[in-house]
ZADOVEX-483109 format. One record per residue (C-alpha): x, y, z; residue in one letter. Coordinates in steps of 0.5 Angstrom, whole numbers, plus 2048, in hexadecimal, padded with zeros to 3 digits. Example, Ala and Ser with C-alpha at 12.3 -4.5 7.8 and 13.67 -1.06 7.14 Angstrom:
% ZADOVEX-483109
8197F7810A
81B7FE80ES
***
This chain:
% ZADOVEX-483109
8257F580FX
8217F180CX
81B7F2809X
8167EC808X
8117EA803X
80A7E9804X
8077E4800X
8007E87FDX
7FC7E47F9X
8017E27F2X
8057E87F5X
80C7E97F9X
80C7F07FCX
8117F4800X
80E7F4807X
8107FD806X
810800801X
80F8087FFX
80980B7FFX
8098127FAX
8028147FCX
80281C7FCX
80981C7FAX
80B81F7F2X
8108227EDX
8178227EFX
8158217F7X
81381A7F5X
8188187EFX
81D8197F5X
8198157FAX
81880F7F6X
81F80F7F5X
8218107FDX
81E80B7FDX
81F8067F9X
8288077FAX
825806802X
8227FF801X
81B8007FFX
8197FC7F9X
8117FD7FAX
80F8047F6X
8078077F8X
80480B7F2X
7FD80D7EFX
7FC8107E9X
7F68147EDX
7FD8177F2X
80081A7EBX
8078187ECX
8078137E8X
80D8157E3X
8118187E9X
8108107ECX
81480E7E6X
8188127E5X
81B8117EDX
81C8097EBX
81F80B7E5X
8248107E8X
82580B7EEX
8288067EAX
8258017EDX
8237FC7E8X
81C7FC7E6X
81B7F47E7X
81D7F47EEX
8187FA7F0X
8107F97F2X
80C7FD7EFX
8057FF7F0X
8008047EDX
7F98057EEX
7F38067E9X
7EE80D7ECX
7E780C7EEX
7E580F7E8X
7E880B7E3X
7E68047E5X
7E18027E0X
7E37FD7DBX
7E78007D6X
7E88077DAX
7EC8027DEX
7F17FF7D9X
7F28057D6X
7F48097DDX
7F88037DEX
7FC8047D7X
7FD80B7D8X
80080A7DEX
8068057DBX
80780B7D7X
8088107DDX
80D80C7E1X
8118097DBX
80F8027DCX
80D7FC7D8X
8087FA7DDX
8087FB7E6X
8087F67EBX
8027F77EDX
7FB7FB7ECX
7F67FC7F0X
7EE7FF7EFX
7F08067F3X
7E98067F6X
7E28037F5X
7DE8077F0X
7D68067F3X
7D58087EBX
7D88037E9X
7D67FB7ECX
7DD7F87EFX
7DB7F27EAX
7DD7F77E4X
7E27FA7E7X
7E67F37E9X
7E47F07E2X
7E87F67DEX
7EE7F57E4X
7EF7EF7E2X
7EF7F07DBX
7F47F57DCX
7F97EF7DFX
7F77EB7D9X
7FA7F17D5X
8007F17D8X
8007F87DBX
8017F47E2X
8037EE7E4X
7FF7EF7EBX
7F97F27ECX
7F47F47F3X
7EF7F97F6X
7F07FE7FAX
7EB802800X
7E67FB7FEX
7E17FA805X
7E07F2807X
7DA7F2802X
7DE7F57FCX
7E47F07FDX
7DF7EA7FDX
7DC7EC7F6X
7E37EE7F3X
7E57E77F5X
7DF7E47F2X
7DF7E77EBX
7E77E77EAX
7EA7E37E5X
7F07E57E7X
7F37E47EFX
7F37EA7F2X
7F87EB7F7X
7F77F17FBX
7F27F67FFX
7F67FC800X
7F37FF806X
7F580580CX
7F7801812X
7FB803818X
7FB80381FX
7F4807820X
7F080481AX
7EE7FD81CX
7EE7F9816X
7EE7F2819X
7E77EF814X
7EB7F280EX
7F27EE810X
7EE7E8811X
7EA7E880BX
7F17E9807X
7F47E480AX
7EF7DE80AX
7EE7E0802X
7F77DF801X
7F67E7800X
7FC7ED803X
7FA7F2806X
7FD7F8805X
7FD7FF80AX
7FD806808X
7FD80C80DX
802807812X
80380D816X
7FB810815X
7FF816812X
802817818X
7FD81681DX
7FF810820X
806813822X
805816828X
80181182BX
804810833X
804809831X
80880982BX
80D80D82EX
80E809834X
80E803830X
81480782BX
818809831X
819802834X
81B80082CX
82080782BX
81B807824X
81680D823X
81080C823X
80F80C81CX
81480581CX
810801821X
80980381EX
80C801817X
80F7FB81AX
8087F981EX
8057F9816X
80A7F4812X
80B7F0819X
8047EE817X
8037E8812X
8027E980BX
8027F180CX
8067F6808X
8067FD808X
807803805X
80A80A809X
80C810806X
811815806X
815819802X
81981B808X
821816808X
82181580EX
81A81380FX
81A80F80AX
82080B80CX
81D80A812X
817807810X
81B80280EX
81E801814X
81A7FD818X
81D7F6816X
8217F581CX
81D7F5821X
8177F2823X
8107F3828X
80E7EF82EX
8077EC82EX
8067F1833X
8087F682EX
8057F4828X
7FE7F482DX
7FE7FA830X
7FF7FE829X
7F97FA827X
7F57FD82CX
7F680482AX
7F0803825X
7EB808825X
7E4808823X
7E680E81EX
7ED80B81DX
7ED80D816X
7EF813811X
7EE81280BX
7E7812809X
7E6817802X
7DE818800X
7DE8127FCX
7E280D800X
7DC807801X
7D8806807X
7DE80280CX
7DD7FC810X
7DC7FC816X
***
């Protein structure tokens, strides 16, 4: 098994990596470390998730050195203004146990704060040593392009939800013609993709579970990374376990056209107005 790096900006991120949305307490701490002692070296967490201690302390207890993981962690739509924003970000260091993460994205855009503010206290929060990456997360194509127009410092994901109902085509090019990732939360749509006729065929004539061929769909795709979760053992070796094998043109088409015009599961009362 092994699991390629994509190129994201200034950034070298594991293709996977855990999520730990929802996940807390021991549950989680145990989750990380499955992980990590399974092959993971990309950890998903946000103060906004309330684990962030638990997240800690799975890598600690994982034994796996610290400069070997990718680590991310998001600051709450909230707390995005300048100052808010740096200060959540020292406070997140505090709660996991490290000196600084790998990667910090703006969790979601605020419509009270304006993205050039946001952006500009993003990167000022790298220039103080509380990341050595930085990105944004749930931002629209218009977002995208004022973040990038005022930051100082290179910005090197959008972290969105995609997967094979969501078409998220506009987005990856945008990413990818600005030497951005991108990366994919939700991958399985919280379950929804999963008995799809198409995927299970398709999961068959692999000997792999529909949950394997659509996370293979995923970072079988250029410059994209994701972020499965689970705190199941055997699933998350699983997800893991979808580098020994590869999808046809055929295949990897056919999962595209699952999208739908409703494709999408994560949309709380303050997401942004989606691109179309």
């Amino acid at each position: 098994m092994t699991v390629h790096n994509v190129q994201a900006g200034d950034a070298s991120i594991p293709c996977i990596g855990l999520g730990t949305w929802s996940v807390n307490g021991v549950e989680c701490s145990q989750a990380v470390a499955e992980a990590l002692n399974a092959g993971y070296r990309h950890i998903d967490t946000a103060s906004a998730y309330g684990n962030e201690e638990a997240v800690g302390e799975g890598i600690r207890a994982s034994g796996i050195s610290r400069n070997e993981i990718f680590l991310t962690t998001k600051v709450a739509y909230p707390d995005i203004n300048d100052g808010d924003l740096q200060r959540s970000a020292e406070a997140s260091l505090r709660r996991l146990g490290v000196s600084e993460v790998d990667l910090l994205l703006i969790h979601w855009p605020n419509p009270a704060v304006p993205v050039r503010v946001a952006v500009t206290a993003l990167c000022d929060a790298r220039r103080l040593g509380y990341a050595r990456h930085i990105g944004v997360s749930n931002f629209t194509l218009p977002m995208l392009e004022q973040a990038l127009a005022v930051a100082d410092e290179p910005l090197c994901v959008n972290q969105c939800e995609y997967h094979v109902r969501l078409d998220q085509s506009g987005m990856l090019a945008s990413c990818r013609a600005k030497g951005m990732g991108f990366e994919a939360y939700s991958p399985l749509g919280r379950g929804a993709v999963l008995d799809n006729s198409t995927v299970q065929e398709i999961a068959r004539s692999h000997s792999k579970t529909p949950g394997q061929i659509v996370l293979r769909w995923l970072v079988q795709q250029p410059d994209i990374i994701t972020i499965p979760r689970s705190t199941n053992p055997q699933r998350i070796r699983e997800n893991l376990a979808i580098f020994d094998f590869a999808l046809t043109e055929s295949e990897m088409t056919s999962l595209a056209a699952l999208a739908v015009p409703n494709g999408r599961v994560v949309s709380p009362p303050f997401a942004p107005v989606w691109d179309e």
